[in-house]
C-alpha positions as CSV (number, residue, x, y, z in Angstrom):
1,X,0.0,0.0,0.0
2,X,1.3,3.2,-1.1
3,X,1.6,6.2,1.9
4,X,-0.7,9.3,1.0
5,X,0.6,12.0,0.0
6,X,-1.8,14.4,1.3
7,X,-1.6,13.7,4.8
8,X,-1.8,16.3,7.7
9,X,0.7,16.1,10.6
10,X,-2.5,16.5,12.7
11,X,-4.3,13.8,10.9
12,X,-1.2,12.1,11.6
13,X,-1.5,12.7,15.2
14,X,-5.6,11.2,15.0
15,X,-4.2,8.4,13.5
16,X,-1.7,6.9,16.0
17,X,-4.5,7.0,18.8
18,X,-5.2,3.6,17.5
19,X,-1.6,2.5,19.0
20,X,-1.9,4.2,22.1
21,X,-0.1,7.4,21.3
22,X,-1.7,10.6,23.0
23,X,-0.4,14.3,23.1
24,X,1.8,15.2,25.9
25,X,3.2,18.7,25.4
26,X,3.1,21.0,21.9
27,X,6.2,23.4,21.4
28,X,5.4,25.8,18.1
29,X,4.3,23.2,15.6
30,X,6.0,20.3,16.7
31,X,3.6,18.0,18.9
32,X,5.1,15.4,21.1
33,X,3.2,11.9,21.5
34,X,3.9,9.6,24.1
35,X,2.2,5.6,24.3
36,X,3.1,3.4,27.2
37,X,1.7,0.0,25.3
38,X,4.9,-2.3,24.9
39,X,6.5,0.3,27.0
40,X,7.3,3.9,26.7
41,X,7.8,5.5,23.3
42,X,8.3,9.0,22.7
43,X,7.7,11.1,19.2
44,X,7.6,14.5,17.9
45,X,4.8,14.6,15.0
46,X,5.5,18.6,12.7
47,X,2.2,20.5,12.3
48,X,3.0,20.2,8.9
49,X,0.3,20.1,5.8
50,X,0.8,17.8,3.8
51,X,4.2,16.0,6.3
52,X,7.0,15.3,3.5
53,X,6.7,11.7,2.5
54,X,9.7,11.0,3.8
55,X,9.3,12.5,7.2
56,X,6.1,10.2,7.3
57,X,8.1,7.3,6.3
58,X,10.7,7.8,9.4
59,X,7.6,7.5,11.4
60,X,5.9,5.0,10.5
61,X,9.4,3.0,10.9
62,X,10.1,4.5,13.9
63,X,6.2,3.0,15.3
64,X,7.0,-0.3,13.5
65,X,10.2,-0.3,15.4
66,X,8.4,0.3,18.3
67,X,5.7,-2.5,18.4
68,X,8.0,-5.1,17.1
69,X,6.0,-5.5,13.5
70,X,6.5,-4.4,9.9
71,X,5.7,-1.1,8.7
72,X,3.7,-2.2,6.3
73,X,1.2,-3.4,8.9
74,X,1.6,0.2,10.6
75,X,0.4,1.5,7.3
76,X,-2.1,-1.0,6.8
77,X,-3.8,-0.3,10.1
78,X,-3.3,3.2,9.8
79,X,-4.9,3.8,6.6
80,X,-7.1,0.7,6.1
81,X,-10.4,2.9,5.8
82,X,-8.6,5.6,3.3
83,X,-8.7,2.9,0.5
């Protein structure tokens, strides 16, 4: 599945609710997420719209690092009902 290219950082920041990731602190447009599932993971999401495709792809990789499964599955969860 191919990563959108239109996506928000905020829409970004929606998303990731679905692995446990919830805002903790916002500094200019940079918005910090923390989830304590499978431990604590920190990550700093720009206010950015549309994110760079590559920014996204760092994290998404840096989630799938996270959880212990492939970014594709990340992407497929993520994005499942944007088809």
């Amino acid at each position: 599945m191919r990563l959108p290219r239109h996506l928000s950082g905020q829409r970004l920041v929606n998303l990731l609710k679905i692995f446990g990731y919830q805002v903790t602190r916002q500094t200019g447009s940079h918005i910090r997420l923390t989830t304590f599932k499978m431990g604590k993971h920190h990550m700093t999401i720009p206010q950015h719209n549309p994110l760079r495709i590559g920014t996204l792809s760092a994290i998404l990789t840096d989630v799938a690092q996270h959880f212990q499964i492939s970014k594709e599955e990340v992407i497929e969860q993520l994005f499942k009902d944007e088809r």
